[in-house]
C-alpha positions in Angstrom: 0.0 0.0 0.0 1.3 3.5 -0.5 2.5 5.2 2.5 1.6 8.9 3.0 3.6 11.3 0.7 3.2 14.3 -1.6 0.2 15.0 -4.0 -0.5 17.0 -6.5 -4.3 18.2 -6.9 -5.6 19.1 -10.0 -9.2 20.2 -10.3 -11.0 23.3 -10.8 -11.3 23.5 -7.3 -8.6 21.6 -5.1 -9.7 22.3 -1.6 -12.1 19.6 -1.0 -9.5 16.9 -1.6 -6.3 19.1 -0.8 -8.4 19.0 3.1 -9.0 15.6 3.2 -5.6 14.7 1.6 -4.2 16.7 4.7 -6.5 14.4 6.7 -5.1 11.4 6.2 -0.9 12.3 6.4 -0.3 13.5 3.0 1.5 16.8 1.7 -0.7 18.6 -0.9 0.2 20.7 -4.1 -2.4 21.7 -5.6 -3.5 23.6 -9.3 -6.3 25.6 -9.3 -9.0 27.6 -11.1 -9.3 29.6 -7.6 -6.4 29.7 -5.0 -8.6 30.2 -2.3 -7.6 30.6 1.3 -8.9 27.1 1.8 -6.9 25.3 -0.8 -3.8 27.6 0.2 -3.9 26.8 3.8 -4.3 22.8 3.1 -1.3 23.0 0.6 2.5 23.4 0.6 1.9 25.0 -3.0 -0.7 26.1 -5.0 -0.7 27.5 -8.6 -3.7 29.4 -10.1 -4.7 28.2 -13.6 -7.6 30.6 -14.5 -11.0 29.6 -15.4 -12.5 31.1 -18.6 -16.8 30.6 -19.9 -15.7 26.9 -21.1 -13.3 26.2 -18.0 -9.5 25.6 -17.7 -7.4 26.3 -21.1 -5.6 22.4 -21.8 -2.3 23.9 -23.0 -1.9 26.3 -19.8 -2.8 23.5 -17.5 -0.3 21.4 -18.7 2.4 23.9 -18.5 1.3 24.6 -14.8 1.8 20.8 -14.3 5.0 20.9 -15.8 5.9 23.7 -13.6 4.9 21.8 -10.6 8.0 19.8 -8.4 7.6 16.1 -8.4 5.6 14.6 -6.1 4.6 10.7 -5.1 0.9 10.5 -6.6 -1.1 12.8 -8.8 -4.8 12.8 -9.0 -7.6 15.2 -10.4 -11.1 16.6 -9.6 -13.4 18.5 -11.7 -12.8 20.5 -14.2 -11.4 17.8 -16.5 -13.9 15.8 -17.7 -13.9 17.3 -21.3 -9.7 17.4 -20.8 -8.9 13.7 -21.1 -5.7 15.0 -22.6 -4.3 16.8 -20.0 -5.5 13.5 -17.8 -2.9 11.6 -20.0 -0.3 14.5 -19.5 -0.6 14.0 -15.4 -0.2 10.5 -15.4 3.5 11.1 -17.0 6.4 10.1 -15.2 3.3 10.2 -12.3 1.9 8.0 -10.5 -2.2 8.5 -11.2 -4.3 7.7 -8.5 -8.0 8.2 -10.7 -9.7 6.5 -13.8 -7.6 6.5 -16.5 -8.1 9.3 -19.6 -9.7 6.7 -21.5 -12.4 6.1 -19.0 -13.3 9.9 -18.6 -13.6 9.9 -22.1 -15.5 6.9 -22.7 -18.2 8.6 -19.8 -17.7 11.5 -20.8 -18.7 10.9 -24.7 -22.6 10.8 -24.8 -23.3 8.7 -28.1 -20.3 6.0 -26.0 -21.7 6.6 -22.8 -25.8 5.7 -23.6 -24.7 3.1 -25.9 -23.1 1.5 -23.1 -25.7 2.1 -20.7 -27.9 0.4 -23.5 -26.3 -2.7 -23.6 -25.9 -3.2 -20.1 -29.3 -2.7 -20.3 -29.1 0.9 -17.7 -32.3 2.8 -18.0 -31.9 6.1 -18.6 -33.6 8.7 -20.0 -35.4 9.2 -23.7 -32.3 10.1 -25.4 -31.2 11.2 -28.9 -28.7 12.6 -30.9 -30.8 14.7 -33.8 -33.0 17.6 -32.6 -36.5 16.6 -32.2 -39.3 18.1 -34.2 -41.4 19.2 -31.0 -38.1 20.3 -28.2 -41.0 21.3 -25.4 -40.3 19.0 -22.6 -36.5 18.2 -24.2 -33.6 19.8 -22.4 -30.3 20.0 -24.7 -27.1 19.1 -23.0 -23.3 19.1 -23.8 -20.7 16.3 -23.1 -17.8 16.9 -20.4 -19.7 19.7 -18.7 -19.9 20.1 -15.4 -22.0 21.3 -12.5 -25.0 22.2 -15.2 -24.0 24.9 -16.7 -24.1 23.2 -20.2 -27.8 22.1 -19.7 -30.6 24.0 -20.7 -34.2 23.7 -22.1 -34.3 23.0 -25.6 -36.2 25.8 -27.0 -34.1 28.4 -25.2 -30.5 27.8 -26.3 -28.1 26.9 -29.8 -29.0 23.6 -30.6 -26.0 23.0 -33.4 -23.3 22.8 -31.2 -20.5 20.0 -30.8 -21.0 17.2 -28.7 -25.1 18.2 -27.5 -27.8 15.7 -27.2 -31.1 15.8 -26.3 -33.4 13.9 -23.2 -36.8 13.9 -22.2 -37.1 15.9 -19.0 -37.7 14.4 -15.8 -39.7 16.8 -13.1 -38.3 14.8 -10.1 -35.1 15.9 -8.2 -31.4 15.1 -9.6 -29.6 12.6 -7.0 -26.4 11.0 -7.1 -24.8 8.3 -5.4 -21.4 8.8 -4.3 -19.2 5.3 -4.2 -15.6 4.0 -4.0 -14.4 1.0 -6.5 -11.2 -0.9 -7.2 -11.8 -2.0 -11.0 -13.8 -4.8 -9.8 -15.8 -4.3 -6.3 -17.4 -1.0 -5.0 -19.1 0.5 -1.7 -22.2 3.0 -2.0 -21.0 5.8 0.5 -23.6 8.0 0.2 -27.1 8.9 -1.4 -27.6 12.5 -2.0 -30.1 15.4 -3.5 -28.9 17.6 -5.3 -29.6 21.3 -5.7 -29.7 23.6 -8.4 -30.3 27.2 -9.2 -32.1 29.3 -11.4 -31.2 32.5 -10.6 -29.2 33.2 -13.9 -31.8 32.6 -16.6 -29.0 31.5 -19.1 -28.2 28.8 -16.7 -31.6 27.5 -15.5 -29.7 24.1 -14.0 -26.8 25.3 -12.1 -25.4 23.1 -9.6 -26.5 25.5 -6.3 -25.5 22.7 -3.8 -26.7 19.1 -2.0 -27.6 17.2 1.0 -26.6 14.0 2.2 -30.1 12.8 2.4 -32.2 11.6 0.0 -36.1 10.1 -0.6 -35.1 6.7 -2.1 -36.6 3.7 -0.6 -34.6 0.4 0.0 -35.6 -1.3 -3.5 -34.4 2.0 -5.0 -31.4 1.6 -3.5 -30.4 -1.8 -4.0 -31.3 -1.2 -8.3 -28.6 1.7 -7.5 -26.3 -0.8 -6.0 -26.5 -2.7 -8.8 -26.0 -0.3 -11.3 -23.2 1.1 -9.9 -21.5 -2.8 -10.0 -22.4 -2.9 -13.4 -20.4 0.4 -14.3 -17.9 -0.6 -12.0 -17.3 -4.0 -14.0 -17.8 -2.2 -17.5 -15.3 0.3 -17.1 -12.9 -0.7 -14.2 -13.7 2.0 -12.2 -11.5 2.9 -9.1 -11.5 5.5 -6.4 -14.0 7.9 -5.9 -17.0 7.9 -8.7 -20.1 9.6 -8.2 -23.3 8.8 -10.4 -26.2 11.2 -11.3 -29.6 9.9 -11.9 -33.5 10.8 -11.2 -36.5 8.8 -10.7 -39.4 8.6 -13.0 -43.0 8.8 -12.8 -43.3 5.6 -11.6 -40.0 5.4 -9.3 -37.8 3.5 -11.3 -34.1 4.7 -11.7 -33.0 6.9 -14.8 -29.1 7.3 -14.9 -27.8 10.9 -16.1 -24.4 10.8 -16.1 -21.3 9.0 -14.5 -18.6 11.6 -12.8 -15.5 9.0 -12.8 -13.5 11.3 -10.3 -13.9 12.8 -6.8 -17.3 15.0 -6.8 -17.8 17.7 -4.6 -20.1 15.6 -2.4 -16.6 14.1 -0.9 -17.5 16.8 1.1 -20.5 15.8 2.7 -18.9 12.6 4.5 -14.9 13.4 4.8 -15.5 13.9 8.1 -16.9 10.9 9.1 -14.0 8.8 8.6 -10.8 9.4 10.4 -7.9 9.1 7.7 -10.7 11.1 5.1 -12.2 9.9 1.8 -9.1 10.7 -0.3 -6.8 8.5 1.6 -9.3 5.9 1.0 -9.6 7.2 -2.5 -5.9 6.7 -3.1 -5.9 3.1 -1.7 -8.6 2.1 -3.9 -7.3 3.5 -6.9 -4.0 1.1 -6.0 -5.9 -2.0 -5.9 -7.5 -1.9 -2.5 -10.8 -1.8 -1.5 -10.4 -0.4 2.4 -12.8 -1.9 4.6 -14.6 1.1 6.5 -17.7 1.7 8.1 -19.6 4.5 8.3 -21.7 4.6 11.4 -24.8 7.1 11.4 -24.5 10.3 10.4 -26.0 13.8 10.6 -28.0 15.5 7.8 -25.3 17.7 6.0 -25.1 20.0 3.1 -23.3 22.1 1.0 -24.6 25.3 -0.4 -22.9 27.7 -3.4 -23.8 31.2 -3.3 -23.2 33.0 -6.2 -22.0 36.5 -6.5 -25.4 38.6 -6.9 -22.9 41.9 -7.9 -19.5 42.3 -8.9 -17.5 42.1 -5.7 -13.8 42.7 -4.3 -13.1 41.0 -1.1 -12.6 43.1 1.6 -9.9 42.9 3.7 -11.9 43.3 6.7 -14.1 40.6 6.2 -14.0 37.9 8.9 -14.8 34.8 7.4 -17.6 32.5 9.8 -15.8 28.7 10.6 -19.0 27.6 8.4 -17.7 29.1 5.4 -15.2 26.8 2.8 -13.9 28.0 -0.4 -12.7 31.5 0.9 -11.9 34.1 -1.3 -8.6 36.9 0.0 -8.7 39.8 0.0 -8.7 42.0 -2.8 -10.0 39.2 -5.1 -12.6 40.2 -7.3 -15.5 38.1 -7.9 -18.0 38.8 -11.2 -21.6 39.0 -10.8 -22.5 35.2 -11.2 -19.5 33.8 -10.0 -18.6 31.8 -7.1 -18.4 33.5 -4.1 -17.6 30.7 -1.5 -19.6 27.5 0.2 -21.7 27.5 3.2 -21.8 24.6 5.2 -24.5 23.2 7.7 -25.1 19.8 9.8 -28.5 18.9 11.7 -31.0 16.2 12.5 -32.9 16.7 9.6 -33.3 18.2 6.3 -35.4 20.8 7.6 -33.0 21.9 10.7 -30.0 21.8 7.7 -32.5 24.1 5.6 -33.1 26.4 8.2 -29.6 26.3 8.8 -28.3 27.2 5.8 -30.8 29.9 5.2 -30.0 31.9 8.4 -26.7 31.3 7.3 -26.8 33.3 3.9 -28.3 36.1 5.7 -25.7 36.6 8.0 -22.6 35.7 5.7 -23.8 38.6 3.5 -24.7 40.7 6.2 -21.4 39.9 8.0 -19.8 41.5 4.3 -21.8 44.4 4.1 -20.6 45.7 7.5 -17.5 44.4 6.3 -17.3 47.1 3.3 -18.5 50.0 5.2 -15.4 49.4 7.8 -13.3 49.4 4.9 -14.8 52.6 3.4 -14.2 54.3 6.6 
């Protein structure tokens, strides 16, 4: 088994794993979209590779990973799902601790991906290639996105571009189920709802957020089981995988998509287990399924908030132990983008609701009193 050592991070946001990586013995580096005091304070070094509209550049990542000492493992987030490249770049003269490049691009390829899903016989749902001749009730969506900003309703957006399909739209709640593999075996972690946001028109189906709770009932869960062993067996998964999927009208199990890296609802569980879910992440990945157990655990979510104006971090601002994701001071943030995460545990969803509402007020009243100080 590999013994704690040096890793390099690379995701469009590294803190998530760059924390739990600390966690569990190991020395960080990270590259970044973000360079947030988060991700700085988990890592011995952290580069900032910016993000433009369609996410990190390929060529500049790979010079920022060729800029980056050596370290004992390498291993990648989001914010490479359309960049199997550069997945190929990390894993030279590296040891990768993730699905290999050809995986991500085998799930990441929608005409590969439902054709698989197809044979394995995976529901999933009504999906095509060609634009339909009615698009109401059709949303368009674009391989290798990520957190939704690349889904939209039909009728609303350019249908000709590379890479879109179309699927009938469900009106239940997304969900994903959060699991750990070794190319042959896996363990469900977690089921979760996820959240998404509206606020920007132009991005009707945002990721805003999710809860480590979920509606499913036991059968549901036990199909889920088995389509994650399926997937697992199909494409020798390892490490952390997370899968999206929604129920239909009836309750049966419609897969979305398949995230074959860390998601960012590592988050909601990292702190159940002692050595962290990337340690366990890594040892997977090697060939190792780790034996773990997690006992029960409170309701906990993550929450987004988006920038509702163009803002430049004061240097004032006293950020609450509940926020992640921090940005310093003097960073600007553009209306729309990410601001930071809040964070919220309780018995329930409700309590975690009311939690993270209260929350939102103060974090954005705790930064308007923080401006006028600095205008004084």
């Amino acid at each position: 088994m590999q013994e704690a050592g040096s890793a390099l991070v690379v995701a469009a946001s590294a803190s998530a794993l760059s924390r739990s990586l600390k966690r569990a013995g190991w020395t960080p580096f990270a590259i970044d979209g973000f360079g947030d005091l988060d991700t700085r304070e988990y890592c011995r070094e952290c580069q900032i590779v910016p993000l433009g509209k369609s996410g990190f550049d390929a060529s500049a990542l790979r010079s920022a990973i060729d800029g980056m000492k050596p370290t004992d493992v390498a291993l990648y987030g989001g914010g490479l799902d359309s960049l199997p490249g550069v997945i190929e770049h990390l894993a030279r003269g590296r040891l990768l601790v993730g699905n290999t490049a050809e995986t991500v691009r085998l799930a990441k390829t929608p005409a590969m991906f439902f054709a698989l899903l197809a044979n394995l016989g995976i529901p999933f749902p009504e999906t095509r290639f060609d634009p339909p001749c009615n698009v109401c009730g059709w949303l368009v969506k674009h391989g290798g996105s990520e957190g939704g900003v690349a889904v939209n309703f039909a009728s609303n957006t350019d249908i000709s571009k590379p890479y879109r399909y179309f699927q009938r739209q469900l009106e239940t709640l997304p969900m994903s189920a959060l699991f750990l593999a070794d190319g042959t075996e896996s363990r469900i972690i977690g089921f979760n709802t996820l959240w998404t946001t509206a606020a920007d028109p132009l991005l009707p189906f945002r990721f805003a957020g999710a809860i480590n709770r979920t509606s499913l009932s036991e059968p549901q869960r036990e199909t889920l089981r088995g389509i994650v062993a399926q997937l697992v067996s199909a494409l020798r998964l390892r490490g952390l995988n997370s899968l999206d999927f929604m129920t239909d009208e009836t309750g049966g199990i419609r897969v979305l998509e398949l995230n074959p890296r860390p998601s960012a609802t590592l988050s909601l569980y990292d702190d159940e287990l002692p050595s962290g879910l990337a340690g366990l992440h890594i040892r997977a990945c090697l060939g190792t399924l780790p034996d773990f157990t997690l006992a029960a655990f409170p309701a906990r979510a993550i929450q987004i908030v988006y920038a509702p104006h163009d803002v430049e971090m004061p240097g004032t601002l006293e950020w609450p132990a509940w926020c992640q994701n921090r940005p310093g001071p003097g960073c600007r943030i553009a209306k729309g983008a990410p601001l930071c995460t809040i964070t919220a545990d309780g018995t329930d969803e409700s309590e975690v609701l009311s939690n993270l509402a209260a929350r939102h007020t103060a974090l954005i009243q705790t930064m308007i009193a923080a401006d006028r100080m600095a205008d004084t």
